[in-house]
Structure formats: structure tokens, C-alpha cells
C-alpha positions as CSV (number, residue, x, y, z in Angstrom):
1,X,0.0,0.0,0.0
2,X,1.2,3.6,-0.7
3,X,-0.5,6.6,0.2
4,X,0.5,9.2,-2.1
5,X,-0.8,12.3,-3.9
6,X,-2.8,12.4,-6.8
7,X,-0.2,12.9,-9.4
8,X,1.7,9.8,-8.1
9,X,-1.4,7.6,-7.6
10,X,-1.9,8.7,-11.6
11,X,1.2,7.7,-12.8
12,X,1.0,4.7,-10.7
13,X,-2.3,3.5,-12.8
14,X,-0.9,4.8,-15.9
15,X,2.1,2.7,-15.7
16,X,0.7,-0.4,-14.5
17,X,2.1,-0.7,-10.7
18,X,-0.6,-0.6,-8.7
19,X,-4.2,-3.1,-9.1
20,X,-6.2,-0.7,-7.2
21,X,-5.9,3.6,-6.1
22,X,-8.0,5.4,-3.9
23,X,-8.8,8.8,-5.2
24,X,-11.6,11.8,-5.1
25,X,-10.9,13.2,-8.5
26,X,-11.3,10.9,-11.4
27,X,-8.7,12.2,-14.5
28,X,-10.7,12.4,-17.9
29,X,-8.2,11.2,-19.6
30,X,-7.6,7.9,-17.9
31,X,-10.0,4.7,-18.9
32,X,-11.2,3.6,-15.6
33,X,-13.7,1.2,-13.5
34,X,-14.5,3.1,-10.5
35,X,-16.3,1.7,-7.4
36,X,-17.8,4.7,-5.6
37,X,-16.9,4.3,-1.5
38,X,-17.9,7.0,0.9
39,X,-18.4,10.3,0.9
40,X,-14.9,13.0,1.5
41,X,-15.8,16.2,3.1
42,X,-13.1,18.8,3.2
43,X,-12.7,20.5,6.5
44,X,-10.8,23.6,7.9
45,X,-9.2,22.9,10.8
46,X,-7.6,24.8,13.0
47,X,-5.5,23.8,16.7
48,X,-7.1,23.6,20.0
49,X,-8.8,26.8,20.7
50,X,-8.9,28.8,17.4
51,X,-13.0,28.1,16.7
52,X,-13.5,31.5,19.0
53,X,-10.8,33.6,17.2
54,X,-11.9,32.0,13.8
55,X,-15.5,33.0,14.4
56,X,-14.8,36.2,15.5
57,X,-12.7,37.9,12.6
58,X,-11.9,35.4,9.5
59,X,-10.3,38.0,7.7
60,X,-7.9,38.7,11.0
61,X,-7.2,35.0,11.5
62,X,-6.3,34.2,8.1
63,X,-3.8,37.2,7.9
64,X,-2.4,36.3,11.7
65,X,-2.0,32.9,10.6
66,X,-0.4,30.6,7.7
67,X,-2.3,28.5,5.1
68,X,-0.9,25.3,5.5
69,X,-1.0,23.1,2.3
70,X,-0.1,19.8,1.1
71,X,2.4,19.6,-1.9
72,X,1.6,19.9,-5.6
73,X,0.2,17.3,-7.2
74,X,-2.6,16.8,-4.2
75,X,-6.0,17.3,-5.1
76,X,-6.8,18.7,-1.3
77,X,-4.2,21.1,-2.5
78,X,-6.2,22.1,-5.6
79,X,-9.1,22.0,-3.8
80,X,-7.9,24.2,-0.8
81,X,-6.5,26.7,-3.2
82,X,-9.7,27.0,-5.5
83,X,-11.8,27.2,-2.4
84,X,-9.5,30.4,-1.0
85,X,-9.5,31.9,-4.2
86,X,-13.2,31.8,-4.5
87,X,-14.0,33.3,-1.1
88,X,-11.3,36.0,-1.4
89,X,-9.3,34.4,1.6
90,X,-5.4,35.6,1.9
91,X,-2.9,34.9,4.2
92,X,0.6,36.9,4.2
93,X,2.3,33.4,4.6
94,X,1.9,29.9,3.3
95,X,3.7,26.6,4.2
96,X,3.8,23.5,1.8
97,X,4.0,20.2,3.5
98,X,4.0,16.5,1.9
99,X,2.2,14.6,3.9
100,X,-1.5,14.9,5.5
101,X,0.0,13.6,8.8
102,X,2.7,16.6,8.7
103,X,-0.3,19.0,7.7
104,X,-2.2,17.5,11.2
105,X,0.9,18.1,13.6
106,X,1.4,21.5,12.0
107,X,-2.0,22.7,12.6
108,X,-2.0,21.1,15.8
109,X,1.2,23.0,17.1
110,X,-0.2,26.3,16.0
111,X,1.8,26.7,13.0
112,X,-1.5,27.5,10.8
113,X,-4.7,26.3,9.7
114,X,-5.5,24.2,7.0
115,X,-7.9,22.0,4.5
116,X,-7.8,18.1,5.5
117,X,-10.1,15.3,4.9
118,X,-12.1,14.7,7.8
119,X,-11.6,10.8,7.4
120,X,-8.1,11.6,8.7
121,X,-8.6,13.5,11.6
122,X,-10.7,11.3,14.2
123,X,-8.1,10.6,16.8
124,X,-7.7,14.9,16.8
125,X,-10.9,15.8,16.9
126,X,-11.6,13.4,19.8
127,X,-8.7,14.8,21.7
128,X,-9.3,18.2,21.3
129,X,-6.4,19.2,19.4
130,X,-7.7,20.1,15.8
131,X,-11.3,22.1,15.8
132,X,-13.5,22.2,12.8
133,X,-13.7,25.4,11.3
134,X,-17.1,27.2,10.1
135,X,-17.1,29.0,6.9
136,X,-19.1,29.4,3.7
137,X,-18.9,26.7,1.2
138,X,-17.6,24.1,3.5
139,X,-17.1,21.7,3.6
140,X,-16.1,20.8,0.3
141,X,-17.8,17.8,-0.5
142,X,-16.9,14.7,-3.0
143,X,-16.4,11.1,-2.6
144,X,-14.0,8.5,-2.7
145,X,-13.5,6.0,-5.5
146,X,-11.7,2.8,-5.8
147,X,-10.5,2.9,-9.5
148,X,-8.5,1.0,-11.5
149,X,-7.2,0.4,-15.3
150,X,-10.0,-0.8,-17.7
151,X,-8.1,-3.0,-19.4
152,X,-5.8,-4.3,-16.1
153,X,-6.0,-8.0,-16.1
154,X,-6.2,-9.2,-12.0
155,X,-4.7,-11.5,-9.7
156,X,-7.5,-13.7,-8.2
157,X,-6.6,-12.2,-5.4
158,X,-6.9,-9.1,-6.3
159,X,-10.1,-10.0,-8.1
160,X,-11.6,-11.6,-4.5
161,X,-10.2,-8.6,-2.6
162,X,-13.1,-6.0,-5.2
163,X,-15.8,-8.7,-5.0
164,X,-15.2,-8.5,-0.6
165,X,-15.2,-4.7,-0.8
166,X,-18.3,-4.6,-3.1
167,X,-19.9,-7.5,-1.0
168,X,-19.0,-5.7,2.3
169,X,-18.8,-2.1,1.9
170,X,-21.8,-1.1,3.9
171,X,-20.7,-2.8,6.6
172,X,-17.1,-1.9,6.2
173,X,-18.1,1.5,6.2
174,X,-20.7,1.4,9.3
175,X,-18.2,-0.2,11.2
176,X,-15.4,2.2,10.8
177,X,-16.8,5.5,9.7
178,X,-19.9,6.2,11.3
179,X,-18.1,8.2,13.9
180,X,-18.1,11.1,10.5
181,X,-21.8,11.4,11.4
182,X,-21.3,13.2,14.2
183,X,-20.0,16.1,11.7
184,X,-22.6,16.2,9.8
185,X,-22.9,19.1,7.6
């Protein structure tokens, strides 16, 4: 398994290396069979105690502190930037990080706020260290998809492994992501 950004997970498929990607933005050009899982909602966090500042003054919170974005090539990047740029948001500085786990201990240490999957933040919210972040437009909502080549010719096991995820994914997602309710938007 490799988690990765889009780009990569593209050129993964493209060149043959992977059976399966997970991914929330399709590429037109690619011939794929996709297997819709679960809903992604796109939330702004920010560390323990910013909701008050945040609600007060966006425009003052944003300038006082950094965007903090994933590298290019990630579609939470694109997605982060496009939402900014459509709600006139600016911060003075930015900081570019490669992982979504990097992004989470940034936020978390004050260094900024940021756009993250909420999938990936449970354990934070739980402890209080990340807080989800009100604003117009969000949370920017699409859904995950298993994909893979059209043409790809699979493994039995990788064959038995789409049939248990097709078979099971209600469950599968009842048992671990029903916590995301709790968010609802």
C-alpha cells in the first residue's frame, strides 16, 4: 500500500504498478472502472482553541495565521486553493507540506490552519487538538472511488479482494466511519 498524492497515484495506474488507487478526483483522460466508496468532506481545521478567534474575525485569523497546504500534485491542495481563491481568503504566509499527517501536527502545534479530509482526523478531533472550522462553502464535499485500469488483467486475489469490498462495503463503512456522522454538515 502507498499513500501518495494524486499525481503519483496517476502515474502509478498509468504505468501499471498498482491493481487498485484510492482517489476523489477521477482524471478524464484515464479509462477507468470506478467503485464509488464513501463520501470526503473537506474541512478547515484549526489547533485547539482557534474556533472563538476564527469566528470572530476570518479575515484577522487568516492574515495572523499561515495556510498550510499539502504539496503539488494533491487534489486537497487544488481543492484548498480553488476554495481560497473563491471566497477571497489571503494569508501573508503559506507553508507547503508532503504529507496529511505533517499537515495535522502543524495545525495542531499552531503553526497554521489548513484544509484536510475529515476521514483523517478522528483521533484529533476526539482529543481536542484540531477544531472544525465554520465557513461558507464548506465543507467541500466529494467522494472517494476505488478505480482502476479498464483494461488491467487481475490476480484472483486481487479480483476476491473488489468482489469483498463490493460484498462488504456497507458494513465496512458502518463499522469504521460512522463516527463522521457526528459532523454532519
Amino acid at each position: 500500500m502507498d499513500v501518495s498524492n494524486r499525481d503519483n497515484v496517476i502515474r502509478q495506474l498509468e504505468n501499471n504498478e498498482v491493481d487498485y488507487a484510492l482517489m476523489t478526483r477521477l482524471p478524464e483522460a484515464m479509462s477507468l472502472s470506478s467503485l464509488e466508496l464513501m463520501q470526503n468532506n473537506l474541512v478547515l481545521v484549526g489547533g485547539k482553541g482557534s474556533r472563538e478567534d476564527f469566528s470572530r474575525n476570518k479575515n484577522a485569523y487568516f492574515k495572523r495565521f499561515p495556510f498550510i497546504f499539502r504539496e503539488k500534485g494533491s487534489a486537497t491542495r487544488k481543492a484548498m486553493k480553488d476554495y481560497l481563491k473563491l471566497n477571497s481568503y489571503h494569508s501573508e504566509k503559506n507553508i507547503t507540506l508532503t504529507s496529511n499527517e505533517a499537515v495535522k501536527q502543524a495545525v495542531i502545534s499552531g503553526m497554521g490552519c489548513s484544509i484536510v479530509p475529515l476521514i483523517g482526523i478522528k483521533n484529533e478531533l476526539h482529543l481536542g487538538q484540531l477544531e472544525v472550522l465554520s465557513a461558507p462553502g464548506l465543507p467541500i464535499k466529494s467522494s472517494w472511488y476505488m478505480v482502476h485500469l479498464k483494461e488491467k488483467k487481475h490476480s484472483p486475489t486481487a479480483k476476491e479482494f473488489l468482489k469483498h469490498l463490493i460484498d462488504k462495503r456497507d458494513s465496512i463503512l458502518s463499522k469504521h466511519f460512522d463516527w463522521v456522522k457526528e459532523f454532519e454538515f
